[in-house]
C-alpha positions as CSV (number, residue, x, y, z in Angstrom):
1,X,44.9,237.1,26.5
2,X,46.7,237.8,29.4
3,X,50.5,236.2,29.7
4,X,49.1,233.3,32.2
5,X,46.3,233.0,30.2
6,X,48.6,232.3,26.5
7,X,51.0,230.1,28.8
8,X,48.2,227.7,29.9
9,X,46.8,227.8,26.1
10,X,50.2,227.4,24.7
11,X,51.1,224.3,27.2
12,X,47.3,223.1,25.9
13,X,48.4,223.3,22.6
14,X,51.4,221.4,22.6
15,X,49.8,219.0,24.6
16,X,47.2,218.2,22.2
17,X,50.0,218.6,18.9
18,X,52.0,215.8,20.7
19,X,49.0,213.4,21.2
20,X,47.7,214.3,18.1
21,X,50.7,213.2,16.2
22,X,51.6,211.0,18.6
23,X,54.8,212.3,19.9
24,X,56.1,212.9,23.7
25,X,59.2,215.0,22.1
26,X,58.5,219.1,23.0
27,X,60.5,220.1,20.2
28,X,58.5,217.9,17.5
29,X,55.8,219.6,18.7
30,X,57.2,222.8,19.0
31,X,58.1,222.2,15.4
32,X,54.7,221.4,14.1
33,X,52.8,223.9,16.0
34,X,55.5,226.2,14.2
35,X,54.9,225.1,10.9
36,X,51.0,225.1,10.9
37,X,51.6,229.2,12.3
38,X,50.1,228.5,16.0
39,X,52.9,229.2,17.8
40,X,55.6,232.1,16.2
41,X,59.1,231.8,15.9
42,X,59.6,233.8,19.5
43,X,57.4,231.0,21.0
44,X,53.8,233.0,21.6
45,X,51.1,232.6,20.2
46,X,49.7,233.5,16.8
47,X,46.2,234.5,16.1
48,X,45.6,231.2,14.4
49,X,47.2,229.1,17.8
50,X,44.4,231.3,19.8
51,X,41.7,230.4,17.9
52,X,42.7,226.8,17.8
53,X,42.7,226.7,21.2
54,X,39.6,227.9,21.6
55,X,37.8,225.9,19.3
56,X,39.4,222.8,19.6
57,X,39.5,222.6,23.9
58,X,35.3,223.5,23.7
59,X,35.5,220.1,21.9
60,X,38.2,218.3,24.2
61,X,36.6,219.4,27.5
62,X,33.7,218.3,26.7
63,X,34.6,215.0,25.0
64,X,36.8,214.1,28.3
């Protein structure tokens, strides 16, 4: 994954944290996406945060 590629995953992710746990504050879901291991201390992400990403926007693209 190239580093546009991870940022645009990475915003997706957040995105999806904060209306999954209904929460508008970044560092909440900073937090979370922390503690499940999607996104590592530094900020990228992990293995686990790509392959959430990939399997859970499939399901959010097409659901929108």
């Amino acid at each position: 994954m190239d580093s546009m590629q991870e940022f645009w995953a990475c915003q997706w992710l957040l995105t999806n944290i904060g209306k999954t746990h209904k929460t508008q504050e970044i560092l909440k879901a900073i937090e979370i996406a922390q503690s499940e291991g999607y996104i590592s201390k530094d900020g990228h992400l992990t293995a686990a945060g790509r392959s959430y990403v990939k399997q859970n926007k499939e399901v959010f693209s097409l659901v929108e």
